[in-house]
C-alpha positions in Angstrom: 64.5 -175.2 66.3 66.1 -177.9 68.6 65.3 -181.6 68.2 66.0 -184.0 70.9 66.0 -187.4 69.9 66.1 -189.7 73.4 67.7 -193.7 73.3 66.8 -196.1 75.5 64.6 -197.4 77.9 63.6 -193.8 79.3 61.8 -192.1 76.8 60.5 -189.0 78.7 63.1 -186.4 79.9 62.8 -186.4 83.7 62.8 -183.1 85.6 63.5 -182.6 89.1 61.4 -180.3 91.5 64.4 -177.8 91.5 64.7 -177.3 87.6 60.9 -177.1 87.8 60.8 -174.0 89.9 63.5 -172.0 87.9 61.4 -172.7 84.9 58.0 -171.7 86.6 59.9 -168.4 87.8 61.2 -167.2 84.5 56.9 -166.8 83.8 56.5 -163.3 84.3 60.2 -161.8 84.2 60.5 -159.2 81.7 56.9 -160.4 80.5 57.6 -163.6 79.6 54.4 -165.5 79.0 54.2 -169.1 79.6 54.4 -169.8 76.1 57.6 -168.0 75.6 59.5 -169.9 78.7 57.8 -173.1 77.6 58.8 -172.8 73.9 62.6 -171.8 75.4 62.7 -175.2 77.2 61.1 -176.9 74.4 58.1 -177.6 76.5 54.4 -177.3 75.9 53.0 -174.7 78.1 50.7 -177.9 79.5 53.7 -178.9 81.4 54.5 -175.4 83.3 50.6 -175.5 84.1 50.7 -179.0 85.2 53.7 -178.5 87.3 51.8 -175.1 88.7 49.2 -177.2 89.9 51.4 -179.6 91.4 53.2 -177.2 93.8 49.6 -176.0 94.7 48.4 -179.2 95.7 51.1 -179.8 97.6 51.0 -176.9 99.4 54.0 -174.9 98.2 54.3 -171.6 97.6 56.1 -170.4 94.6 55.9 -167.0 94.9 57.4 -166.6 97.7 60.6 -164.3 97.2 63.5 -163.7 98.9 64.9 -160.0 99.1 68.8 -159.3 99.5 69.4 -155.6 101.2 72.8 -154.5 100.9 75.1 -154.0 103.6 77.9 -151.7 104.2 80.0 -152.9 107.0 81.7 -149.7 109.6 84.2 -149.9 112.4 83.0 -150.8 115.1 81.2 -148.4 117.3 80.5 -148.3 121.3 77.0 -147.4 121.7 76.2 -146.0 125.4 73.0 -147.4 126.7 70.4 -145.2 127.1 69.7 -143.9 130.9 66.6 -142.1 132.4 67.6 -138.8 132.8 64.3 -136.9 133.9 62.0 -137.9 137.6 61.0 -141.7 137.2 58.5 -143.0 139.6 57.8 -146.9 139.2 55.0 -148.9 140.9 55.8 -152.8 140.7 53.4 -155.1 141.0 54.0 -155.9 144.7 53.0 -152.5 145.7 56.5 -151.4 146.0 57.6 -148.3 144.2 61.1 -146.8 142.8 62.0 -143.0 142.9 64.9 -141.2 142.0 66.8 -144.1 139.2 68.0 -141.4 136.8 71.4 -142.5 135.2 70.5 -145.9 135.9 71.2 -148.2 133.1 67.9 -150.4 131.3 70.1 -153.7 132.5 70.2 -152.3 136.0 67.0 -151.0 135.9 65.8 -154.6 135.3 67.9 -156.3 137.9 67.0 -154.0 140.2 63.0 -155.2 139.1 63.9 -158.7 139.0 65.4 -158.2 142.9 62.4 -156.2 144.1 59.8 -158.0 142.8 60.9 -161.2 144.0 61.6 -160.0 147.7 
């Protein structure tokens, strides 16, 4: 067992809100139970509750967790935008309606809504 023997004015080990929350997230990995990750920090499981009830009054949510996908990075492919390639009949609001767009482009298409609509 450890002993710890502190000097000097500050008696009480000090632990900031960052070394808190690693120690609060080893409860639970590999079963760890808070009296296992409170005996490896040579705490008393009183603490890791306390600090628990801390973050909860403060409104913090500590088991929030943050998932990394991988990623495989490719060369660099053109993709073609997709284009209407069957009868398209479109009513705009204005009463006004389009016929006969196939092989138009979805950013055409929409500037050609943007410019009829507004007329």
């Amino acid at each position: 067992m450890r002993q710890e023997i502190l000097t000097g004015v500050q008696r009480r080990r000090r632990w900031s809100d960052a070394e808190k929350r690693l120690i609060l997230a080893e409860v639970g990995v590999n079963g760890a139970r808070v009296a296992d990750v409170a005996r490896r920090h040579d705490l008393t499981r009183q603490h890791i509750y306390q600090w628990r009830a801390e973050f909860r009054r403060r409104g913090e949510n500590l088991t929030e967790e943050t998932d990394f996908l991988p990623v495989e990075m490719t060369a660099e492919k053109t993709v073609t935008p997709a284009v209407a390639t069957f009868p398209v009949e479109i009513v705009l609001m204005n009463g006004r309606r389009l016929r006969g767009i196939e092989g138009l482009s979805p950013a055409g298409l929409a500037q050609l809504i943007r410019v009829l609509e507004g007329a």
